[in-house]
LUMFISE-107510 format. One record per residue (C-alpha): x, y, z; residue number from 1. Coordinates in Angstrom, 1 decimal, always signed. Layout:
REM LUMFISE-107510
pt u:X; v:Y; w:Z; num:NUM;
...
//
This chain:
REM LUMFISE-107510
pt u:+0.0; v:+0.0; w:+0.0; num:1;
pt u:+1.6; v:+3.1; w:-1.4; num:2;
pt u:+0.6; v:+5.7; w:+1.5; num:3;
pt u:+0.7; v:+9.4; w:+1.2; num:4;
pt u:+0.5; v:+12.3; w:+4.3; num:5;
pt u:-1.1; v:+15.5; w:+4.4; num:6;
pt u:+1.2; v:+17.6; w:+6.8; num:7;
pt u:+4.4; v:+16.7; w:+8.1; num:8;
pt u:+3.6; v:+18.0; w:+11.4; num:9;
pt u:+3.9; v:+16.6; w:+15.3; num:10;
pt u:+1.8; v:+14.1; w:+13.7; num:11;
pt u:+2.4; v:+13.9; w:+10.0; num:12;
pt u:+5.8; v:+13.5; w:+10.6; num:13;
pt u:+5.8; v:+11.0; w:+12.9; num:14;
pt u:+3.6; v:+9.1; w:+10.3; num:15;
pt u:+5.6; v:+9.7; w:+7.6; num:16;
pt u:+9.0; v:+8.9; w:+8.8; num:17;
pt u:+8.0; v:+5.3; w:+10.1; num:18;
pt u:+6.4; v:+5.0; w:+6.5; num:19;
pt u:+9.4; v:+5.7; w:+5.0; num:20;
pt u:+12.0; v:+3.4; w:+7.2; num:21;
pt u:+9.5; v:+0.6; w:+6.9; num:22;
pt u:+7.5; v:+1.2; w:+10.6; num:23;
pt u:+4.4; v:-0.4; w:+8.7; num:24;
pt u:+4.9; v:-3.5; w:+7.0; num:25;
pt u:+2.7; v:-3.6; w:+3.8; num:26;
pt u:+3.4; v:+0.2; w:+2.9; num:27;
pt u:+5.5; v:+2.7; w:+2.0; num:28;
pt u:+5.6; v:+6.1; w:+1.7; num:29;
pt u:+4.7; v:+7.6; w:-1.2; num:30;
pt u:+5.1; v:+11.7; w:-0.5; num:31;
pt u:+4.2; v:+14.6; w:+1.8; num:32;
pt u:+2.2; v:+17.1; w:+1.0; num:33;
pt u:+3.6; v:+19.9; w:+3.2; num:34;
pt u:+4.7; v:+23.7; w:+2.7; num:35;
pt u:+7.3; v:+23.7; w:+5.0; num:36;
pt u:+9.0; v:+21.5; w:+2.9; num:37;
pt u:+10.8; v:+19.2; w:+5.9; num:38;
pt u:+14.2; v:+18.5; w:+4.1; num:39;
pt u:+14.6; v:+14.9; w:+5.0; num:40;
pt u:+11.0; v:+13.4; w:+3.9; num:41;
pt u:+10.1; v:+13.4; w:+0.1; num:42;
pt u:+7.8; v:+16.4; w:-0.8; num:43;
pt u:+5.7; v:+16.4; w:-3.9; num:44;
pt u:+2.6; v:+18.6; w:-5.1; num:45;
pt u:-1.3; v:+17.8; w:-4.2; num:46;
pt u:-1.8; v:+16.2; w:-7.9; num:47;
pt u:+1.5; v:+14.2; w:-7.7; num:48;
pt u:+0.4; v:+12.7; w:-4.4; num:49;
pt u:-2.6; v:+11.7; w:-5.9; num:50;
pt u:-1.4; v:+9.9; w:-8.6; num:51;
pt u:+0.9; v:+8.1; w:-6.7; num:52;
pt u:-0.4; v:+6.8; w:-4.0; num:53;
pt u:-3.6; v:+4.3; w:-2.5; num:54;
pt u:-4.4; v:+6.0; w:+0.5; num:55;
pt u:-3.5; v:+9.7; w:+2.1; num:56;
pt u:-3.3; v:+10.3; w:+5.8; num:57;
pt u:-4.6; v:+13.9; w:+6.5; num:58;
pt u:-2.7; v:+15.2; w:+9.4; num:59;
pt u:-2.8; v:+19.2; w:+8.6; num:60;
pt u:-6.1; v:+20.2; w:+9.8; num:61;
pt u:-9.6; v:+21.0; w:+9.3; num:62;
pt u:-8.8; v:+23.3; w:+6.3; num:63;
pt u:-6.7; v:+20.8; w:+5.1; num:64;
pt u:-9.5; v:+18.3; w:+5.0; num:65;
pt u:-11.7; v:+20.6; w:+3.6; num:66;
pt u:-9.4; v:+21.9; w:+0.6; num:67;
pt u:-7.6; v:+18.7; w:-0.4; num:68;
pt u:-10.4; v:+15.2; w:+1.2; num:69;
pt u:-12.9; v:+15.8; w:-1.5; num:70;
pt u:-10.0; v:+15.7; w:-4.2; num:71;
pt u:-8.2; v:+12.6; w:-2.5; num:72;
pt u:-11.8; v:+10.4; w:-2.4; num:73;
pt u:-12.8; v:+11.6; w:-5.8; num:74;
pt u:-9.6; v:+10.4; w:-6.8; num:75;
pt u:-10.2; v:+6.3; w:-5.8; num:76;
pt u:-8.0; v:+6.7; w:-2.8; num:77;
pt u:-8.8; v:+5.9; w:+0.9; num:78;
pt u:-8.8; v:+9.0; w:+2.9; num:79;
pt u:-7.5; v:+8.8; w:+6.6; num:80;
pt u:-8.8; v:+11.5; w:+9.0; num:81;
pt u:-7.3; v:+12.8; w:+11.8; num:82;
pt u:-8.7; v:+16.1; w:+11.9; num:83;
pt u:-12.3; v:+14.8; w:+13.0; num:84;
pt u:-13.5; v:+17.6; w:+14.5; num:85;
pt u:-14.3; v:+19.2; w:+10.9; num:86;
pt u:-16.8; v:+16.8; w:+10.1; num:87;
pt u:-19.2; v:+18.8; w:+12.8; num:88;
pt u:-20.0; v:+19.9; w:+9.4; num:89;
pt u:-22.3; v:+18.5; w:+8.3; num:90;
pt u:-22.2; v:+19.4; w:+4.6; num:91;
pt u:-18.4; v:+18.8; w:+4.5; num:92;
pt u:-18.9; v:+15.1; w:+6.2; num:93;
pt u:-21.7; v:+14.7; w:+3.4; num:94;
pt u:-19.2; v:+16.2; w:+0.7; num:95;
pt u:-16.5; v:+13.7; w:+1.7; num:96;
pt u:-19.8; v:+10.3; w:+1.9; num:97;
pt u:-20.0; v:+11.1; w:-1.4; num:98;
pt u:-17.3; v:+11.7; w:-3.0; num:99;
pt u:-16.5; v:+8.4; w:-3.5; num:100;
pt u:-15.0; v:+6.0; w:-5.0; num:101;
pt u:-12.7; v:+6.1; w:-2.5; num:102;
pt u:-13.1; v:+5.3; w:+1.4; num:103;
pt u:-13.4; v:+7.2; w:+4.4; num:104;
pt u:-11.7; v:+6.2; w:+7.8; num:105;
pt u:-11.3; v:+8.5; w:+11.0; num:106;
pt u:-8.3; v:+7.8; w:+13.2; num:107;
pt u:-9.1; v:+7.5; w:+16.4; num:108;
pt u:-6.6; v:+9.6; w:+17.7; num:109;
pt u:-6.0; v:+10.3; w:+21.4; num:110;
pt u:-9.1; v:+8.1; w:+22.7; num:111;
pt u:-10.9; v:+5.0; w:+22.9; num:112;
pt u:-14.2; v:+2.9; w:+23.3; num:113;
pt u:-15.7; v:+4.1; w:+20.1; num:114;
pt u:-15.7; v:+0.6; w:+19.0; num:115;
pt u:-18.4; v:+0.3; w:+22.2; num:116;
pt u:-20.2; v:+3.0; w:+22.1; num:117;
pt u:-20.9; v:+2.7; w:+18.0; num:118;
pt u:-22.2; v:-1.5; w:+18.9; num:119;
pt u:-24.0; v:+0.2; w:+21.8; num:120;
pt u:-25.8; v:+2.9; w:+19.9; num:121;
pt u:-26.7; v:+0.8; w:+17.1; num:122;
pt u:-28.8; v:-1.6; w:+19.9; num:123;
pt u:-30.5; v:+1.3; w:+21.0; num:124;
pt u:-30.0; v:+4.8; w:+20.7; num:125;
pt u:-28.1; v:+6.2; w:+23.8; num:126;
pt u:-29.8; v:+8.5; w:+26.3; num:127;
pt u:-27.1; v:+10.3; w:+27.5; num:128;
pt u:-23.3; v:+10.7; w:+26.6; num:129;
pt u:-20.2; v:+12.9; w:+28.1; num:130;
pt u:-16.8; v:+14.0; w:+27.3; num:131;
pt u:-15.1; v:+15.6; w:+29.7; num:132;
pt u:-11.5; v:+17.0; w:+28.3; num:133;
pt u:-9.2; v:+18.5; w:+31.1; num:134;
pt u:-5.9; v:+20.3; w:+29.8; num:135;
pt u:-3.1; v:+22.6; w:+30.5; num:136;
pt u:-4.6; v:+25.3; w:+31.2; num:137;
pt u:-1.9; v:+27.9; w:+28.8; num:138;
pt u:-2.4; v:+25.2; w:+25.9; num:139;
pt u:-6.3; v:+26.3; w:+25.5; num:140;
pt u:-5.7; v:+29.9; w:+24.8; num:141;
pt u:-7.6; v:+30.5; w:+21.6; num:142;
pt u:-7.9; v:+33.2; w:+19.1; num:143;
pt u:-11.3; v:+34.4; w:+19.9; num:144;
pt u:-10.6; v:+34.7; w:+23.4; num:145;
pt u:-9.9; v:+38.5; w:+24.7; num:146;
pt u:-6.6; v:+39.5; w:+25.8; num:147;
pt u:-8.6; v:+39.3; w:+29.5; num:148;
pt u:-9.5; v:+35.7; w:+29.3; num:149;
pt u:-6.2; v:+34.7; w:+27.7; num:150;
pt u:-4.2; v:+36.1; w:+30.2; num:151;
pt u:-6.6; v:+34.3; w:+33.0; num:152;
pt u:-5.7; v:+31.1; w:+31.5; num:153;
pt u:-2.1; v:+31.8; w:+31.5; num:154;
pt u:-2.0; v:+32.8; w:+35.4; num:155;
pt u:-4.5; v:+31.1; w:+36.4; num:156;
pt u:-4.4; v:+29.4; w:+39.6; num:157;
pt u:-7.4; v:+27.0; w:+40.0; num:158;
pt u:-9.3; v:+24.7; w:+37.2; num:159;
pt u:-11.2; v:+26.2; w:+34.8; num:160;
pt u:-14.2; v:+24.9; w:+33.2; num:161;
pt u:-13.9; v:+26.6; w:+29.9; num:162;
pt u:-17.2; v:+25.9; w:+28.2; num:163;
pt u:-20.1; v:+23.2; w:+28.7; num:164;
pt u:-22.7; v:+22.4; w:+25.7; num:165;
pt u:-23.4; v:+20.3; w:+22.8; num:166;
pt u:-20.3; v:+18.5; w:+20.9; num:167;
pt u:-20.5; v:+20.5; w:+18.0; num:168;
pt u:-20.2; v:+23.8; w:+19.7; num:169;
pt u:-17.4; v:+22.7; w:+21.8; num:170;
pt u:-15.7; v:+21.4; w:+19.1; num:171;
pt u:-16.0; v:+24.9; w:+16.5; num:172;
pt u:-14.8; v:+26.9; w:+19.8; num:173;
pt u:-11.5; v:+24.2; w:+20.3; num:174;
pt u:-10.6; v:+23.2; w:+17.2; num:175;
pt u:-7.4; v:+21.8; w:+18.3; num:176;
pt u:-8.2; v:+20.1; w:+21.5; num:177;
pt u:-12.0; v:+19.1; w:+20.5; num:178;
pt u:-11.3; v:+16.5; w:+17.6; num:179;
pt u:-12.2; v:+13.6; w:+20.6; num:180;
pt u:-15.9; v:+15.2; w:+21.2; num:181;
pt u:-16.5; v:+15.0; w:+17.1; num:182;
pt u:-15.2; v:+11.3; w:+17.6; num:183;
pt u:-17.7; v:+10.2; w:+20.3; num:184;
pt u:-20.8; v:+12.4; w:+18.3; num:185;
pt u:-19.6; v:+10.2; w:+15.4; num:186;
pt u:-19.7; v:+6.5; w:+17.4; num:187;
pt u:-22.9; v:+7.5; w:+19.4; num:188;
pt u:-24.3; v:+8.0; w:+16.0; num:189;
pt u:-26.0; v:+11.8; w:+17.2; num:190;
pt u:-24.5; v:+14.8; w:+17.8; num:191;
pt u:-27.5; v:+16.1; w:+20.0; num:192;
pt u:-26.7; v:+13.1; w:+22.1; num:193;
pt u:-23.3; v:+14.4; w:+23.4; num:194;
pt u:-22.3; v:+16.8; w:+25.9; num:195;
pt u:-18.6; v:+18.4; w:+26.1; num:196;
pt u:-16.8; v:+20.2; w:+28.3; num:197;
pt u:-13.3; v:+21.6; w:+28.2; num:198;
pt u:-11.3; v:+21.9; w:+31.5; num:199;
pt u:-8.6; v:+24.2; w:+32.0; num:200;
pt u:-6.6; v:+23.2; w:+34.8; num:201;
pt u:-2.9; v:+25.0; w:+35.4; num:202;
pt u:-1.5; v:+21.9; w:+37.1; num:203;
pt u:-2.1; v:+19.4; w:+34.5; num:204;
pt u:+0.6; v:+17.3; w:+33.4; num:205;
pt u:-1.6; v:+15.0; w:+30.9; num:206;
pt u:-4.0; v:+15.2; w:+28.9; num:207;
pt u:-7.5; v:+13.5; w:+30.8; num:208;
pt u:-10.6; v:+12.5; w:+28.7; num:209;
pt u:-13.1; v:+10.9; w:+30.7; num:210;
pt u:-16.1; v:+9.4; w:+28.9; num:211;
pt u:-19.4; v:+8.3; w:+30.1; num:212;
pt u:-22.6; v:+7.1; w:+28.3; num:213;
pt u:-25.5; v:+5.7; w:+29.5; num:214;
pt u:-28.6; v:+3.4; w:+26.6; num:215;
pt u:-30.3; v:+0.5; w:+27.3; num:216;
pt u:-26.9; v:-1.5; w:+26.6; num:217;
pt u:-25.8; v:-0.5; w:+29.7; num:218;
pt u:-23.2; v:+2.7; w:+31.2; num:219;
pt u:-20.0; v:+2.9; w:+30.2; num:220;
pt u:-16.9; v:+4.6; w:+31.4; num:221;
pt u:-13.7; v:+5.8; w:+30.0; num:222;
pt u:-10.9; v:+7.9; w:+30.8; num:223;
pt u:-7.9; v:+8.2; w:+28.9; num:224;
pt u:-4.8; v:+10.2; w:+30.4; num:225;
pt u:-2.5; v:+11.1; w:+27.6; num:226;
pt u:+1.1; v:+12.8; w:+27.7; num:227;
pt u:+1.0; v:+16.1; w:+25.3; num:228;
pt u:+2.6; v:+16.0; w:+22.7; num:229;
pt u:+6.4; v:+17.7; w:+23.1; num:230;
pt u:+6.4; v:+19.3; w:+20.2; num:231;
pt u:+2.6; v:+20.7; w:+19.8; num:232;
pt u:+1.4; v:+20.0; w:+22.7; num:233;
pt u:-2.6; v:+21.1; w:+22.2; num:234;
pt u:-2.2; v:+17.4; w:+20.8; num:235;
pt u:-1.3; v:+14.4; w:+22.6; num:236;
pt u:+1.9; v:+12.2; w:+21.9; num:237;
pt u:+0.1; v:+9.0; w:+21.2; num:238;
pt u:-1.9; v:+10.2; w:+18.1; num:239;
pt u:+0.4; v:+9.5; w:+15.3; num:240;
pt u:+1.0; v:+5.6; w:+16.2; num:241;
pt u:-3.1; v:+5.5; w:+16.6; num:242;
pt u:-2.5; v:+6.4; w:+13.0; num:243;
pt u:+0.2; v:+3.8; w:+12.5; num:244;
pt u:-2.0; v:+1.4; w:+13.9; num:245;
pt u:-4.5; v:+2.1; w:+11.4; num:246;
pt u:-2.6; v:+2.1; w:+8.5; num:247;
pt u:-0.9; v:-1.4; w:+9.7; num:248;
pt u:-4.6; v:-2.8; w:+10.0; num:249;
pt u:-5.5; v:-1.4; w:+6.3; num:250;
pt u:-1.8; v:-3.0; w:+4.8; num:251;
pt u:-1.8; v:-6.3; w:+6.5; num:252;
pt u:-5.1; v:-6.9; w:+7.8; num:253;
pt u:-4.7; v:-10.2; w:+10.4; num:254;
pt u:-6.4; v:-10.3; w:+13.6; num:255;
pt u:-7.7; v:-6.5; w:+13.6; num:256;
pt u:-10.2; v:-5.4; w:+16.6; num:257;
pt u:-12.8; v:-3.1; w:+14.5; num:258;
//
């Protein structure tokens, strides 16, 4: 499987480099699409990446997705998403349904337990779901935000719960820390379903998502406590070998949880 990435990023380039010295058996890399132009991985243009590869991992971000999914699908290739939290909308997740013939898979990035909620939902529709994201509190300054509250999450001294409502809206507000809230809207199968939060808290040394949903399947519980990432650390550290883990499950597909 020739495989191509989108970004050569915290994430990207993690992908890329263990693509290209043979990190996933049954592909190789086939180019970066990237215009910082790392100097050690092979960059080549949007159309040459295209034509010479089977599947591209976007790793660059929602506009990315936007600007360059519908081209890669349209194409014949498979399409790997990490930026998730774009498809809160809705007309550029119906954009990238249809246009096929390639297919559409969404890394599952810094969680887990879609894989239950998505068998769960599709017994019954669930009654109630939560994500609860908790970061450093300096790493959720965003541009909106005034120079007030910007400075309050720089010297701030106690948690902060940032903002409380429906997935969608947390994830448009935190684009970069909210791709996990458009993952669990996705597996529950409604986005109405799905509460967020975003926690602020200046004495955080991982990353915490903690999980809950409640259906007639039963109540579930998660939490996940990632390391940042060192380099961009708005993203957590493990992301990139989810993505690995992925592509080694589309090369060689064995025993593969799904």
């Amino acid at each position: 499987m020739r495989a191509g990435v989108i970004g050569a990023g915290s994430i990207g380039g993690v992908v890329a480099r263990a693509l290209r010295d043979g990190g996933v058996p049954g592909a190789t890399l086939s180019g970066v699409v990237d215009p910082a132009g790392p100097a050690d991985l092979p960059v080549v243009r949007p159309d040459e990446l295209l034509s010479t590869s089977d599947l591209v991992v976007e790793a660059a971000g929602q506009r990315a997705l936007a600007e360059l999914g519908p081209r890669v699908l349209a194409a014949g290739l498979d399409l790997l998403v990490v930026s998730v939290g774009a498809l809160a909308d809705d007309a550029l997740l119906e954009t990238l349904l249809s246009a096929g013939p390639g297919e559409l898979h969404l890394s599952t990035g810094a969680i887990g337990g879609l894989d239950l909620l998505r068998a769960a939902a599709r017994m019954a529709p669930l009654a109630r779901v939560t994500i609860e994201t908790t970061k450093l509190a300096a790493n959720l300054v965003q541009p909106w935000m005034t120079a007030a509250e910007a400075e309050r999450l720089r010297t701030t001294e106690v948690p902060v719960e940032l903002l409380r409502g429906a997935a969608r809206e947390v994830t448009a507000a935190f684009p970069k820390s909210a791709n996990v809230a458009a993952s669990v809207a996705l597996a529950a199968g409604s986005w109405d379903v799905v509460e967020a939060a975003v926690i602020a808290d200046p004495a955080a040394t991982v990353t915490s998502h903690v999980i809950t949903a409640e259906g007639p399947a039963g109540s579930y519980r998660f939490e996940i406590r990632n390391r940042p990432s060192p380099v961009t650390p708005t993203s957590s550290e493990v992301v990139p070998h989810a993505v690995l883990s992925a592509l080694a499950a589309l090369a060689e597909p064995r025993v593969v949880f799904r």
